[in-house]
N, CA, C and O of each residue as an XYZ file, in Angstrom:
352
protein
N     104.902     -7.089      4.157
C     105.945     -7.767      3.406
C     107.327     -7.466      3.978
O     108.417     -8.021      3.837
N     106.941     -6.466      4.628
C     108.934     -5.999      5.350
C     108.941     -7.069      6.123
O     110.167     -7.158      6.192
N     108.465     -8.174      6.919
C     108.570     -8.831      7.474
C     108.690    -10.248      6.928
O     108.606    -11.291      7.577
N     108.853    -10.138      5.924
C     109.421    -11.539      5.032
C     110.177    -12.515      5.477
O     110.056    -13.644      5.952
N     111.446    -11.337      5.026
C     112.904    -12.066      5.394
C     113.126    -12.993      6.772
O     113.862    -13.973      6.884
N     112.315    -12.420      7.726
C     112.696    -12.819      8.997
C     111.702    -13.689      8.968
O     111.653    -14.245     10.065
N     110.704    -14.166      8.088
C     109.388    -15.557      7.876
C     110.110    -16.739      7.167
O     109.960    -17.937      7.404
N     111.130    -16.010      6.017
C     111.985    -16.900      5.000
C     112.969    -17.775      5.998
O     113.339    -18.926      5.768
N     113.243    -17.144      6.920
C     114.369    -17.946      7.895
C     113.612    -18.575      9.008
O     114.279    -19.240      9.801
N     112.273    -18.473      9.209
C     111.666    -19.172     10.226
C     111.450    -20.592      9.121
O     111.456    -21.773      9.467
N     111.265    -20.037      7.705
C     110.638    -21.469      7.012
C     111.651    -21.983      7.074
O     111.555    -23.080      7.625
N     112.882    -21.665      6.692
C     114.437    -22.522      6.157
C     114.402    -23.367      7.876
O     114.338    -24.594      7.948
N     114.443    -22.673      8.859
C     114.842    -23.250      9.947
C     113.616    -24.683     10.364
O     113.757    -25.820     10.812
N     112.588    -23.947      9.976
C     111.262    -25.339     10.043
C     111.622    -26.268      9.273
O     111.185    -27.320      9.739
N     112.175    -26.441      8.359
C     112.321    -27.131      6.869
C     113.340    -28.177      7.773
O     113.192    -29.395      7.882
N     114.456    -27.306      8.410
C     115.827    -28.000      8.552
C     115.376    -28.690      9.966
O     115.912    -29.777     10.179
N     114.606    -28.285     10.810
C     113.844    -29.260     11.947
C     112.976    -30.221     11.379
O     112.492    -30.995     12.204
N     112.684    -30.369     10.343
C     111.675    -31.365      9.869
C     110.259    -30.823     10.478
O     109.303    -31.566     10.699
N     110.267    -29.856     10.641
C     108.903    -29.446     11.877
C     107.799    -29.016     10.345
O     107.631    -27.916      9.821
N     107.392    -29.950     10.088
C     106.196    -29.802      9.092
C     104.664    -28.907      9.390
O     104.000    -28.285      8.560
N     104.451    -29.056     10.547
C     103.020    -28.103     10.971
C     103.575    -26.449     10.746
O     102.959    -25.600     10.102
N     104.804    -26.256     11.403
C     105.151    -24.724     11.344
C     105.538    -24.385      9.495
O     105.199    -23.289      9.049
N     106.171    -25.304      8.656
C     106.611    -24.770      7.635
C     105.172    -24.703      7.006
O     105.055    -23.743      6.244
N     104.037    -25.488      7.136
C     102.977    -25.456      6.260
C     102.454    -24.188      6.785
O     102.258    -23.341      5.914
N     102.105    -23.754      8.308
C     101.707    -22.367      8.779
C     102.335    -21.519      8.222
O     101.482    -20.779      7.731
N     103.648    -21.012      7.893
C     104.467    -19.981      7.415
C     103.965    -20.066      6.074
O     103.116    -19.216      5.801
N     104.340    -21.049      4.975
C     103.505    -21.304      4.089
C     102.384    -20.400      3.566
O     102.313    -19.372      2.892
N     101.757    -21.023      4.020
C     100.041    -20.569      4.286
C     100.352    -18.624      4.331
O     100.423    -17.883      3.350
N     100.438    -18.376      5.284
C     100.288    -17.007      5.882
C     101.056    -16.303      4.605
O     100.703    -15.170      4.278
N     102.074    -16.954      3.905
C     102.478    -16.348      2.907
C     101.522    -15.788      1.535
O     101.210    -14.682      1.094
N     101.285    -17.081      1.188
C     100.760    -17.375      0.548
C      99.074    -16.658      0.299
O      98.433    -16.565     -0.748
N      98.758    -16.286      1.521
C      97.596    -15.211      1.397
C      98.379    -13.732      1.376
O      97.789    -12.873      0.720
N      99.499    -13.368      1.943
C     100.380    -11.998      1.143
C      99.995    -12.454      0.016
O      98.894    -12.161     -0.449
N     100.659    -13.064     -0.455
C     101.042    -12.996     -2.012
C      99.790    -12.612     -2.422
O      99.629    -11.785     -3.321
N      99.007    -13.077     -1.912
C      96.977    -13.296     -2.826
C      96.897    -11.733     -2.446
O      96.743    -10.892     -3.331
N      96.998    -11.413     -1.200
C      96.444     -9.719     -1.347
C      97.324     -8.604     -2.130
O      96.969     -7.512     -2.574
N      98.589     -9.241     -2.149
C      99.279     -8.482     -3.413
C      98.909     -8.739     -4.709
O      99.080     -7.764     -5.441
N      98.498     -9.637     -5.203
C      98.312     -9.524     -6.866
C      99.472    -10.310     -7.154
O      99.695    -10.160     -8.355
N     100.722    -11.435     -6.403
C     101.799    -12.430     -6.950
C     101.533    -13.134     -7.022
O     101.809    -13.938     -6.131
N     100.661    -13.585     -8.244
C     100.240    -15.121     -8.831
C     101.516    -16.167     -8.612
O     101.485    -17.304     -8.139
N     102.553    -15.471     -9.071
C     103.868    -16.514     -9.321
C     103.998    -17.093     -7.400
O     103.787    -18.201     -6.906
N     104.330    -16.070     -6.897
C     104.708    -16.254     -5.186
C     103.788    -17.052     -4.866
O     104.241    -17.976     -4.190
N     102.389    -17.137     -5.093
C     101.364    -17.456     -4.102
C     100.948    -18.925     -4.818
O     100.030    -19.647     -4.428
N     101.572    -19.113     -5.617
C     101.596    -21.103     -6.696
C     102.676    -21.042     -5.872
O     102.253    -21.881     -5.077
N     103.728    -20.726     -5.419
C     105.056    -21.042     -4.857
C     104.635    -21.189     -3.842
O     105.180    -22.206     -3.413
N     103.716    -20.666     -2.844
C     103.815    -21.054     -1.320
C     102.805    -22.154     -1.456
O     103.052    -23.167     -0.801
N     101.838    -22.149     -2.100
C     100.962    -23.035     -2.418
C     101.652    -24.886     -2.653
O     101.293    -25.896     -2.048
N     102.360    -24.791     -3.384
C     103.088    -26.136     -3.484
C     103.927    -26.459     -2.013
O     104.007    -27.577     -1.504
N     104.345    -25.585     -1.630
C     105.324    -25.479     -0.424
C     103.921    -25.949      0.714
O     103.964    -27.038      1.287
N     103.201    -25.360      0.840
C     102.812    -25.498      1.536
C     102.005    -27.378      1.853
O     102.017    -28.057      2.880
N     101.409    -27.669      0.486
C     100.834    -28.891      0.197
C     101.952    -29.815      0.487
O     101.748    -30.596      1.416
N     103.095    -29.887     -0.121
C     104.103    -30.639      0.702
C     104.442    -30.884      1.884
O     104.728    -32.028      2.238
N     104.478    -29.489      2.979
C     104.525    -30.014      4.188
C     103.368    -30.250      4.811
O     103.292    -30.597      5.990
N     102.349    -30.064      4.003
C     100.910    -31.009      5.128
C     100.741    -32.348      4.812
O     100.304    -33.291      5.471
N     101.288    -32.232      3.364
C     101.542    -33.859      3.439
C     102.638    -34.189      3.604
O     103.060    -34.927      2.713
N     103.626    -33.856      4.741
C     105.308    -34.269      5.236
C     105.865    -34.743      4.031
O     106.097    -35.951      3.995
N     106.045    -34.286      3.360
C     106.751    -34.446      2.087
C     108.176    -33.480      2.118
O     108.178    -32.449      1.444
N     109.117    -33.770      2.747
C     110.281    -32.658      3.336
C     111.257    -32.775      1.977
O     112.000    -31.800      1.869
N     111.380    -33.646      1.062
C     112.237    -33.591     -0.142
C     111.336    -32.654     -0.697
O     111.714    -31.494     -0.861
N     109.852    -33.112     -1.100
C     109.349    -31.911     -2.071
C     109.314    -30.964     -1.526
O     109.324    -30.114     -2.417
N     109.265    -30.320     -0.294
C     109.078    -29.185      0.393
C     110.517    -29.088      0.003
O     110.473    -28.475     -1.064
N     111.570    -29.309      0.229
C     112.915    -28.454     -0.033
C     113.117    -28.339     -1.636
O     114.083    -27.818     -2.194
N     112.334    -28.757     -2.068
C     112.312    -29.045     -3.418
C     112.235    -27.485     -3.865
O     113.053    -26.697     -4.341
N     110.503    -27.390     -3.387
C     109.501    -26.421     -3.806
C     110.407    -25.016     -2.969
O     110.343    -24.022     -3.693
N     111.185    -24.749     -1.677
C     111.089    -24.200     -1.321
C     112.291    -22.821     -2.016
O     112.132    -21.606     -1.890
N     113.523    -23.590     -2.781
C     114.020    -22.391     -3.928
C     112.986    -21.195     -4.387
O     113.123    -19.973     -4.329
N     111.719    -22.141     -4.942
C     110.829    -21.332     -6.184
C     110.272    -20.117     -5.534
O     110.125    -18.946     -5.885
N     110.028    -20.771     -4.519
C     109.318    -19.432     -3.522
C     109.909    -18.699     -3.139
O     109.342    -17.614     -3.006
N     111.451    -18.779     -2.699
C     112.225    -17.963     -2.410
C     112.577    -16.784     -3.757
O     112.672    -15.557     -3.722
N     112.723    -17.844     -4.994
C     113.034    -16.413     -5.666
C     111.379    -15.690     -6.306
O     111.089    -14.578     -6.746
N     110.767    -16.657     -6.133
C     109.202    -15.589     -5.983
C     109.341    -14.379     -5.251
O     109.034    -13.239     -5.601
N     109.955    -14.864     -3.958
C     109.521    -13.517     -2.961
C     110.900    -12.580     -3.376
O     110.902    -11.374     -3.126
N     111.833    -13.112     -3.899
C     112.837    -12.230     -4.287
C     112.363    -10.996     -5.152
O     112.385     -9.799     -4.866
N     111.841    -11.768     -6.524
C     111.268    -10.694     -7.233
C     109.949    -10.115     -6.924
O     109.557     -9.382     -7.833
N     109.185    -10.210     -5.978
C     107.764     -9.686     -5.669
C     108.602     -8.544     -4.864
O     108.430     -7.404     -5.295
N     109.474     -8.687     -3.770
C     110.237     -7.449     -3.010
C     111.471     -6.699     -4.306
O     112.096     -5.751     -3.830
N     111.710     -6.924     -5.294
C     112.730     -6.239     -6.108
C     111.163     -5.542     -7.111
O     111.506     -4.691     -7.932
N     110.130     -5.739     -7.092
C     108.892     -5.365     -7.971
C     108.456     -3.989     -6.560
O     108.404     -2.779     -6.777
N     108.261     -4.522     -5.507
C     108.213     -3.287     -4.472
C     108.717     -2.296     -4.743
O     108.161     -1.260     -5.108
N     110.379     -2.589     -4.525
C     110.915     -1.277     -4.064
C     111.079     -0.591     -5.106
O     111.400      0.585     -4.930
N     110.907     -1.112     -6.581
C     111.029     -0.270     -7.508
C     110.098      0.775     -7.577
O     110.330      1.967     -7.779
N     108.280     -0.167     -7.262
C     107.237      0.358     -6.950
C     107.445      1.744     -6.238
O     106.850      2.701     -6.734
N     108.127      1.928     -5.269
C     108.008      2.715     -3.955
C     109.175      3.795     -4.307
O     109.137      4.915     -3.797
N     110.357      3.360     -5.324
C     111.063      4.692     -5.476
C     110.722      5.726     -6.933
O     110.988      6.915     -7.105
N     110.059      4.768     -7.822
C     108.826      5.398     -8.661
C     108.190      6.373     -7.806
O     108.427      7.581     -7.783
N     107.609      5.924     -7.316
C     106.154      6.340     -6.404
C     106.639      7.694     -5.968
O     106.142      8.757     -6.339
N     108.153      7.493     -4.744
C     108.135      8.447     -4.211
C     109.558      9.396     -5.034
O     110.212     10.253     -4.440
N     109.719      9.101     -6.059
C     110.382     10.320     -7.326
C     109.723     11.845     -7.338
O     110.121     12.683     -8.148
């Protein structure tokens, strides 16, 4: 997941190329994080994101692509809380 941020700007930049095969791949790859984490919310968020750009749907994909963003916002603000708990 530390490697997010720098996936979030490969999607924004796919999104803004219209390049639909790469935003649905980023998508995707997310979207199974989310599944091995336990983020139901994130992983319906990449899930829609993702169905949009396989079906080139670039309005609903920019549509969908807020929700996921603040999915992954709070799945990484649910981490680090995780991790300074943890290591207290």
């Amino acid at each position: 997941m530390a490697e997010q941020p720098v996936h979030l700007e490969a999607m924004r930049e796919a999104l803004a190329m219209a390049d639909c095969d790469h935003l649905a791949f980023l998508a995707h790859s997310l979207k199974g994080a989310a599944a091995t984490l336990c983020a139901p919310l994130l992983r319906e968020a990449c899930l829609d994101l993702e169905r949009a750009a396989k079906s080139g749907l670039l309005d609903q994909a920019g549509a969908a692509f807020p929700a996921m963003e603040e999915a992954m916002a709070d799945v990484l603000i649910a981490m680090r809380g995780k991790l300074t708990t943890t290591s207290a």
